[in-house]
C-alpha positions in Angstrom: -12.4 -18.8 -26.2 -11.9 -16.2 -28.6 -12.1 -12.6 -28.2 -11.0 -10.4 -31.1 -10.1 -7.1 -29.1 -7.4 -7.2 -26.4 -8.8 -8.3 -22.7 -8.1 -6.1 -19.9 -9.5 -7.4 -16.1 -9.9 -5.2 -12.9 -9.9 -6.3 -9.7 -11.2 -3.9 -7.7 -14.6 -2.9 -5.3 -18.2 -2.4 -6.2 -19.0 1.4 -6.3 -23.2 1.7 -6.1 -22.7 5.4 -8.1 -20.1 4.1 -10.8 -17.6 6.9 -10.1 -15.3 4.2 -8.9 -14.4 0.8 -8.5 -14.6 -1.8 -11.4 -17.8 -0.1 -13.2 -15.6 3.0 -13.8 -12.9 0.6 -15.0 -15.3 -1.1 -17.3 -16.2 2.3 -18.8 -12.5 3.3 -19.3 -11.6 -0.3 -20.8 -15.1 -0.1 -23.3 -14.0 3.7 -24.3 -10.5 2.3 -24.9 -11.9 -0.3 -27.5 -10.6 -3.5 -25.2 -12.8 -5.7 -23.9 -13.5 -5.8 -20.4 -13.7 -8.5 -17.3 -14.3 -7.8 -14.1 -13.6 -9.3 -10.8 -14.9 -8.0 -7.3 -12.3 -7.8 -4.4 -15.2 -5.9 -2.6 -18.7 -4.6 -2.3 -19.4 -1.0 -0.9 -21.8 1.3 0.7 -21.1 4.5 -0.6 -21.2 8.0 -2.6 -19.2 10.1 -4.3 -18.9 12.2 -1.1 -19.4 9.6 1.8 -17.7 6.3 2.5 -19.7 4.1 4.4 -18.7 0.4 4.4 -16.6 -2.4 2.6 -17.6 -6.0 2.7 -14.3 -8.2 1.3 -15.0 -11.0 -0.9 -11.4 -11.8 -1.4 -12.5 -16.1 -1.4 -14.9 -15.7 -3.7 -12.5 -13.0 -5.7 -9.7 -15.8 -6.3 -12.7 -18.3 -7.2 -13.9 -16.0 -10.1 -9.8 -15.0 -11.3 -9.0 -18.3 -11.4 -11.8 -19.1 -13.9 -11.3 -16.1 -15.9 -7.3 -16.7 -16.3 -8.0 -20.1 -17.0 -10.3 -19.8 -20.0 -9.4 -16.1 -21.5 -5.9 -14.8 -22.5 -6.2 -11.6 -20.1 -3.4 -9.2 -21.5 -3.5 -6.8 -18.6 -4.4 -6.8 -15.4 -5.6 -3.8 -13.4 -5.8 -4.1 -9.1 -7.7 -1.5 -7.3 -8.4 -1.6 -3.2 -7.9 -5.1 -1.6 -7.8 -6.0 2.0 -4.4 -6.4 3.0 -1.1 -6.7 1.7 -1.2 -10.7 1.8 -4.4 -10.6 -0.3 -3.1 -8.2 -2.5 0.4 -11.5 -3.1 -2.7 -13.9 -3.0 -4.0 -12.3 -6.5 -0.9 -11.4 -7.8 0.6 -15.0 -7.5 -2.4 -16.1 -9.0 -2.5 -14.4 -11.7 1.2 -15.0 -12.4 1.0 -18.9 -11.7 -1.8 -18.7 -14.4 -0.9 -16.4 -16.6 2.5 -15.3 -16.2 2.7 -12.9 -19.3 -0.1 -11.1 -18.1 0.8 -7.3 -17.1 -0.1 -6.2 -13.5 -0.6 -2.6 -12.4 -1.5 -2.0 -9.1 -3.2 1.1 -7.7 -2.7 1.0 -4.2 -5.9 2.8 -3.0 -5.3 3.3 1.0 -7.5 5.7 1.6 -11.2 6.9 -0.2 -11.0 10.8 -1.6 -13.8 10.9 1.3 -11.5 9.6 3.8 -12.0 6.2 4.2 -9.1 4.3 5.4 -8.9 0.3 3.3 -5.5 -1.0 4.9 -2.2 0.4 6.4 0.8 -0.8 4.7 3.3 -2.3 8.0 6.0 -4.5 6.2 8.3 -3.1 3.7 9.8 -6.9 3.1 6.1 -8.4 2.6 5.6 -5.0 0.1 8.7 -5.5 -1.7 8.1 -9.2 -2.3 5.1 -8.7 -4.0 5.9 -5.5 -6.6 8.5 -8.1 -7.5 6.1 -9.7 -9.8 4.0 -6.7 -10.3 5.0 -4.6 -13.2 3.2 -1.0 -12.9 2.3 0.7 -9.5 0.2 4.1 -9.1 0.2 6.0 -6.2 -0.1 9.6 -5.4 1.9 11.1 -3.2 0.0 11.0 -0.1 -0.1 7.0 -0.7 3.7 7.0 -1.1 4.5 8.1 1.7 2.5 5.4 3.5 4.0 3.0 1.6 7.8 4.0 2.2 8.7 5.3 5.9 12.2 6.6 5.4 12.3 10.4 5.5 13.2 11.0 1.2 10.7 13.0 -0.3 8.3 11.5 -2.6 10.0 11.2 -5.4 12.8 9.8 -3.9 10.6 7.2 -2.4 9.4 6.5 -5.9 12.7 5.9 -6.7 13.4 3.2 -3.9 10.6 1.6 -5.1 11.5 1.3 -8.5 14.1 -1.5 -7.7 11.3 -3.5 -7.7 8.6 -2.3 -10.6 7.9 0.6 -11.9 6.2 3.6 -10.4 3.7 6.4 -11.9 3.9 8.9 -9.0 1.0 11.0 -9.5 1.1 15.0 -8.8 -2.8 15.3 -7.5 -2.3 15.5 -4.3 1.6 17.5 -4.7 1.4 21.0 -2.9 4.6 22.0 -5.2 4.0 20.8 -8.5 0.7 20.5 -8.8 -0.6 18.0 -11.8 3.3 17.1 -12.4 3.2 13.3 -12.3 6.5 11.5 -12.5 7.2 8.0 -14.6 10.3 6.2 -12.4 11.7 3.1 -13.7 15.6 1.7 -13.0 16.5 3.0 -16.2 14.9 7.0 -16.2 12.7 9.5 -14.6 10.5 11.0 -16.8 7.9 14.3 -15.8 5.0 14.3 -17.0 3.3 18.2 -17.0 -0.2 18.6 -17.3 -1.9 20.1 -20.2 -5.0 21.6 -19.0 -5.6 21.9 -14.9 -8.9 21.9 -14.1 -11.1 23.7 -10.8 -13.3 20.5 -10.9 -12.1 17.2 -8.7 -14.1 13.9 -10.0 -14.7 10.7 -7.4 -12.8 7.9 -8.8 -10.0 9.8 -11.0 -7.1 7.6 -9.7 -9.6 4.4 -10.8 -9.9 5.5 -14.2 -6.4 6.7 -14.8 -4.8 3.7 -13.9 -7.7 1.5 -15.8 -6.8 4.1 -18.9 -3.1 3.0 -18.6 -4.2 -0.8 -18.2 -6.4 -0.9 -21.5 -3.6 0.8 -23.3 -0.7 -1.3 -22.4 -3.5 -4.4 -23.4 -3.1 -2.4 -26.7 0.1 -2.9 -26.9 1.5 0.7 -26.0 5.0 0.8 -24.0 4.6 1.9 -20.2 5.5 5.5 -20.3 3.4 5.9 -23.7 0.5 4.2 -22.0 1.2 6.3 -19.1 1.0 10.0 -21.0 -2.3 8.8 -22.9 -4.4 7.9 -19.9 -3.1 11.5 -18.6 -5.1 13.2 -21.7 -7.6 10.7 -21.2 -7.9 11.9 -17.2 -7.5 15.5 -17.8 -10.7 15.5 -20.3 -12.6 13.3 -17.7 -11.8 16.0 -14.8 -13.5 18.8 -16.8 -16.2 16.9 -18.3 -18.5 18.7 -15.9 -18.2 20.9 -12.5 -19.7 17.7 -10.2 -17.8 15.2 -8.3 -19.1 12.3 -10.8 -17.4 13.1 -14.0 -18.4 11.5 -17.8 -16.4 10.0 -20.3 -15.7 11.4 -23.8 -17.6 10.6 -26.3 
């Protein structure tokens, strides 16, 4: 089936308020001029202030991938909360037994911004096998430390993981640099400053930046390039307006 602009997909939850979740990433992809799909790892009951419940759809989820991989060429691939680490392979070795050119970024949401906890990663081995085959990951640095145990600092632990893929370790969330996000691959680590700070935190930020990177690398932009876009992008989005559910520029 043809499609003339670039596809991007997001797996990812339902969000009622469209802060979050796969109807923020369909507003990113649409602003970004790619055309978006959407599959649902979950449905919520929620705010932009209150996390209430998650219902996983993770059978249905792999029903709707598979027919989307098989009938569209999807050129990137954006993954937002999922169960557990062995759904989170289960998608990922779908999408790469179906589409193996297809880039996968991965924002391993772990916790809501209202405090929700979504899983706990356990198994470094089981985590490390699956970044394998993914090619972008984005956590903050609260969520790296979940992910990596050892006593480094975060960007150390960024590092570690960047045997595997590479890592955006965002600055959000860094008491001493804040808005500083670092770009780690095997070959370099790159800092990323901010250019405006803003007073003004929005529900769903780490949702949209990662879906901004997706639809650019489905553009065709390299990694780091994609990466310091969706940062602009993101920065604009946070002062769009003093509440907690931010707009996106016209």
């Amino acid at each position: 089936m043809s499609i003339l602009r670039p596809i991007a997909l997001a797996i990812a939850g339902f969000d009622p308020t469209s802060g979050a979740g796969v109807m923020a990433d369909i507003k990113t992809f649409e602003h970004h001029q790619v055309y978006p799909m959407a599959v649902l790892s979950a449905n919520t009951i929620q705010t932009e202030d209150n996390f209430i419940h998650v219902r996983w759809e993770e059978e249905y989820t792999i029903r709707q991938l598979s027919v989307i991989l098989e009938n569209y060429t999807i050129v990137a691939v954006k993954i937002g909360i999922v169960k557990d680490l062995d759904t989170l392979k289960l998608y990922v070795d779908t999408i790469k037994g179906l589409s193996p050119t297809t880039k996968v970024i991965w924002d391993p949401v772990l916790r809501s911004s209202s405090g929700f906890d979504f899983q706990t990663i356990e198994l470094i081995d089981s985590l490390t096998t699956v970044l394998q085959q993914i090619d972008l990951i984005t956590p903050n640095c609260l969520e790296i430390h979940q992910l990596v145990t050892t006593n480094d600092d975060a960007l150390q632990k960024a590092q570690r993981l960047s045997q595997y893929c590479d890592v955006l370790l965002k600055g959000g969330h860094n008491p001493n640099a804040l808005g500083f996000d670092y770009y780690v691959s095997k070959e370099v680590i790159q800092t990323i400053p901010p250019t405006q700070l803003s007073d003004y935190p929005k529900h769903g930020s780490g949702c949209i930046l990662s879906s901004s990177i997706t639809a650019n690398i489905a553009k065709g932009d390299h990694t780091l390039t994609a990466i310091q876009k969706a940062k602009t992008y993101i920065e604009t989005f946070f002062n769009s307006n003093h509440t907690l559910l931010g707009y996106h520029a016209k």
